[in-house]
C-alpha positions in Angstrom: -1.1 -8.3 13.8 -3.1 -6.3 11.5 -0.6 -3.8 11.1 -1.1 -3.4 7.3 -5.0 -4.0 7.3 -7.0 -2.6 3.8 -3.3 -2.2 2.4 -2.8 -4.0 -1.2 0.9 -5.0 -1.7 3.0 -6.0 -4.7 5.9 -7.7 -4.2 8.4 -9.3 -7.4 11.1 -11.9 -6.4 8.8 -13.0 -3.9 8.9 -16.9 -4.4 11.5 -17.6 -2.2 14.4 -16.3 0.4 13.4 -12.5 1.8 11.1 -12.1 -0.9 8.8 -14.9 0.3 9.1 -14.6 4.3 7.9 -10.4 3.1 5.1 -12.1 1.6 4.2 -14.0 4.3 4.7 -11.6 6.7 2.8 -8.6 4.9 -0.7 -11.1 4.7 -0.1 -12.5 8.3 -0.3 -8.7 8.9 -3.6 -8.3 6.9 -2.6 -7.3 3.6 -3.4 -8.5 0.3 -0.6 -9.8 -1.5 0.5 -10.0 -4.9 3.1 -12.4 -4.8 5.4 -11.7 -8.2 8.1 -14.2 -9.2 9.5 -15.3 -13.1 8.9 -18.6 -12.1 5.8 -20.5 -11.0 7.7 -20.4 -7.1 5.0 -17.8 -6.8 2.2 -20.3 -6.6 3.1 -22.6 -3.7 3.7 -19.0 -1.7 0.1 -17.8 -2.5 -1.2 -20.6 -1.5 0.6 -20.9 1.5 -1.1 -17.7 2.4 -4.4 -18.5 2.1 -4.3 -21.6 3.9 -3.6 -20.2 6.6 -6.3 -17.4 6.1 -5.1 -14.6 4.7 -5.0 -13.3 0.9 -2.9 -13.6 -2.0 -2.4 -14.1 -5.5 0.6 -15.2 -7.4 1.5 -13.5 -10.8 4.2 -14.8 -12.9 6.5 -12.4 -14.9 10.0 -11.3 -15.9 10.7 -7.9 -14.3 13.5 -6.6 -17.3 10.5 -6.6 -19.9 8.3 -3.6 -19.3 5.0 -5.4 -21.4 5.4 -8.0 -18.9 5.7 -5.2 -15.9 2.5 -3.4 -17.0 0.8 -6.5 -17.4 1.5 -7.1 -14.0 0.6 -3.7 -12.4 -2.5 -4.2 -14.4 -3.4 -7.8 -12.9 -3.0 -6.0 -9.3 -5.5 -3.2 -10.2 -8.0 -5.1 -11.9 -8.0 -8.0 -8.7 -7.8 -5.8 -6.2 -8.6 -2.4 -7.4 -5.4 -0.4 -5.7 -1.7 -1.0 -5.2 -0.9 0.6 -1.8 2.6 -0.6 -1.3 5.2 -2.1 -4.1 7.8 -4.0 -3.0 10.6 -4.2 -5.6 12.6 -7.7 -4.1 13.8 -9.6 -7.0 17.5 -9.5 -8.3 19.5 -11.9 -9.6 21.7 -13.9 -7.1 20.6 -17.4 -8.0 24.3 -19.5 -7.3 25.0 -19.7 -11.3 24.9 -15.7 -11.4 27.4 -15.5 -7.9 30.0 -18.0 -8.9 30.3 -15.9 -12.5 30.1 -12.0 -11.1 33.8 -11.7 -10.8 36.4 -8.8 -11.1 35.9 -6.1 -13.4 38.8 -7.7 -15.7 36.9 -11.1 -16.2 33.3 -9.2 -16.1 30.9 -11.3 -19.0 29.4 -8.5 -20.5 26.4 -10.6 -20.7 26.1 -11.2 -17.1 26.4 -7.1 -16.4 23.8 -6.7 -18.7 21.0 -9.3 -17.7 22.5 -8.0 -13.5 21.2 -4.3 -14.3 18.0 -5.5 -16.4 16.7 -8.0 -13.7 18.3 -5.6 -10.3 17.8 -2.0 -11.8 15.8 -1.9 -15.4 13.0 -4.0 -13.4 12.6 -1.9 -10.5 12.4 1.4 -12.5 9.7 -0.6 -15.1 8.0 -1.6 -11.9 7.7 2.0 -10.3 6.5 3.5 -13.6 3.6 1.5 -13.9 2.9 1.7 -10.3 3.2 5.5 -9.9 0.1 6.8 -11.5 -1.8 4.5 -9.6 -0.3 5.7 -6.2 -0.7 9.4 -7.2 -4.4 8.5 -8.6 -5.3 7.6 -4.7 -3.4 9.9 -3.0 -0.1 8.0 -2.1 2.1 4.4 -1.6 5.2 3.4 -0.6 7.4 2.1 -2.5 10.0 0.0 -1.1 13.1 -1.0 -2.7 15.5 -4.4 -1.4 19.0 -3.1 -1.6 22.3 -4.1 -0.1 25.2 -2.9 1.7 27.3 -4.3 -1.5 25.9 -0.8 -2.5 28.4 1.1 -0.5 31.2 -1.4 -0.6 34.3 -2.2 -2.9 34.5 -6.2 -2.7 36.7 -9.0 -4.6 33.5 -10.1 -6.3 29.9 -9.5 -7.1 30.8 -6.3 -9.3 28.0 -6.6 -11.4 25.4 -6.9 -8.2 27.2 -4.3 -6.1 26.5 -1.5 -8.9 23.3 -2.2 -9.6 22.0 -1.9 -6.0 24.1 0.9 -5.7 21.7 2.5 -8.9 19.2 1.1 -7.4 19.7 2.9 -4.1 19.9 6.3 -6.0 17.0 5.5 -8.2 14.9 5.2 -4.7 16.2 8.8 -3.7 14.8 10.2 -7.2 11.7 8.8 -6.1 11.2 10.1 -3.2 12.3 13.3 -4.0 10.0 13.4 -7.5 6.5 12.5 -5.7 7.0 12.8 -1.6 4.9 16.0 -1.7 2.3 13.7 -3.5 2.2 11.5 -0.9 4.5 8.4 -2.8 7.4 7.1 -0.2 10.4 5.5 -1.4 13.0 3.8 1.2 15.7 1.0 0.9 15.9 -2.2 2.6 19.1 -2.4 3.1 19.9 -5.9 4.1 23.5 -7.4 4.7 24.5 -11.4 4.8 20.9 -13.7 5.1 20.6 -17.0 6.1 18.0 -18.7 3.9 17.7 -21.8 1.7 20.2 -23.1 -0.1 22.7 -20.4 1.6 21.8 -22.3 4.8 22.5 -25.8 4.2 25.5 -25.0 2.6 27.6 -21.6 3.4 31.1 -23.0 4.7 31.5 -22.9 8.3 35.0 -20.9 8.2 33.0 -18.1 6.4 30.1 -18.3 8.5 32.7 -17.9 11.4 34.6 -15.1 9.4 31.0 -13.2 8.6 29.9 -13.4 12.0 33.2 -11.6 13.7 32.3 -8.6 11.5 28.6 -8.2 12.7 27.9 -6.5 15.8 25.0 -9.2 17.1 25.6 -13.0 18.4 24.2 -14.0 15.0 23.5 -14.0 11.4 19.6 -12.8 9.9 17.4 -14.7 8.5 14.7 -13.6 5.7 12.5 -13.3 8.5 14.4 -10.5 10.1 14.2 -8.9 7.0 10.4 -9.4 6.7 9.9 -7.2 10.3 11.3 -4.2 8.9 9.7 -4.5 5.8 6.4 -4.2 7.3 7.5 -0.8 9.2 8.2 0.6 6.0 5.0 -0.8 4.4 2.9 0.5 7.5 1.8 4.0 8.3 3.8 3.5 11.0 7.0 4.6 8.8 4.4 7.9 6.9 7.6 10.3 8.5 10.6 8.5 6.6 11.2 8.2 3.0 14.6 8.5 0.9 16.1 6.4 3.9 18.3 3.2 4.1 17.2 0.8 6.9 19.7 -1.6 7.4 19.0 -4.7 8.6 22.7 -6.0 8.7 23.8 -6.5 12.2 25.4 -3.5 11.8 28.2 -4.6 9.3 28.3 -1.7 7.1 28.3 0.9 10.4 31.5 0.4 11.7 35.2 0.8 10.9 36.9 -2.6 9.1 39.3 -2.9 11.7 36.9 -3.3 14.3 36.8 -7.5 14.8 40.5 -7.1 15.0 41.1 -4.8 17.4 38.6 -6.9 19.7 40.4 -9.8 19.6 43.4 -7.6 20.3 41.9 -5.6 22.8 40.5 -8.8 24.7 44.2 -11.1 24.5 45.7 -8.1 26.1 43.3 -7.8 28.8 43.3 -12.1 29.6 47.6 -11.1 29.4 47.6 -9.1 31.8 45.0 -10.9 34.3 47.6 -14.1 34.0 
């Protein structure tokens, strides 16, 4: 506790999933929070915070639209004077957007374009307005919730899978533009998470399929997420920047065939004990 003591964090997409257990996580470790969400899912989170004691303030506002964004970065300054930490969280991956992010051949142009306003547009509005403030005080981190869809070709989610692949470049040009200034820029890099909806409802044949690919027993939760996200917030992390922590249970480390050739590898080993 009290890792991220004096530190002033804002956070977008925060009103639910990984965004919210970050949240939580960042004021249970002594920051204050500016909990950012487009819809009023912020508010219950804030004041879930300060009922239990520590400090936060939600702030309602569309990411893609850079008057909103500034207005935003703004709020943060003018409540609590600095902004020592921006999380950039939100993205669009509400059930509506999934089901409709297809193949390249059936890609809605709309959806690609609202995908890279919300995922990429917002993140880069976001670090714009927060940068002078960071190099004004002598340094930040900024950390950026990306994906291993980033470095993977998939049947689906085209639309999400490039834009957190911009997104992971746009992070390097951070870091490498103000690093000697002392602004930090790392990825998050999660893989499958168990939260909300996703929970109560992912089929139990995929949950099964997911989990032979991962190298733990199990499948993360937004909480998981929320651990590493505080290293990266803390000074604890002041030696890494342009980096990609995973937190995936290693899916993206190792080769495809792996699952496979463990379940081969183990029926030949029980055939030749019989």
């Amino acid at each position: 506790m009290g890792r991220l003591t004096g530190k002033v964090i804002l956070i977008n997409g925060a009103g639910a999933g990984i965004g919210r257990a970050c949240a939580e996580r960042y004021a249970l470790e002594g920051a204050k929070v500016v909990v950012g969400s487009v819809s009023r899912s912020a508010e219950p989170v804030a004041q879930g915070i300060v009922a239990r004691g520590g400090t936060a303030v939600p702030y309602f506002a569309d990411i893609s639209v850079e008057a909103e964004v500034k207005a935003m970065v703004d709020f943060a300054i003018e409540t609590f004077g600095r902004i020592d930490v921006l999380h950039n969280n939100a993205a669009m991956t509400g059930p509506d957007i999934v089901t409709k992010d297809l193949d390249v051949a059936s890609m809605d142009v709309d959806l690609w374009d609202r995908t890279m306003a919300v995922n990429l547009r917002g993140p880069m509005l976001c670090a714009k307005h927060v940068i002078p403030h960071m190099l004004a005080q002598g340094g930040g981190s900024i950390i950026s919730t990306g994906s291993t869809k980033a470095l993977q070709g998939d049947l689906a989610q085209t639309a999400y899978g490039a834009s957190k692949a911009a997104l992971h470049n746009l992070t390097y040009n951070i870091a490498a533009q103000y690093g000697k200034q002392g602004i930090r820029a790392n990825v998050l890099m999660v893989g499958l998470i168990l939260s909300g909806a996703l929970e109560d409802n992912f089929p139990e044949p995929i949950r099964q399929l997911m989990l032979r690919h991962k190298l733990t027993p199990f499948i993360g939760t937004p909480e998981d997420c929320a651990q590493a996200a505080v290293f990266l917030a803390s000074d604890e992390s002041r030696y890494t920047t342009g980096e990609n922590l995973h937190v995936d249970g290693g899916y993206a480390s190792h080769a495809p065939s792996l699952a496979e050739f463990r379940d081969l590898f183990a029926a030949m080993a029980a055939q030749q004990d019989a």
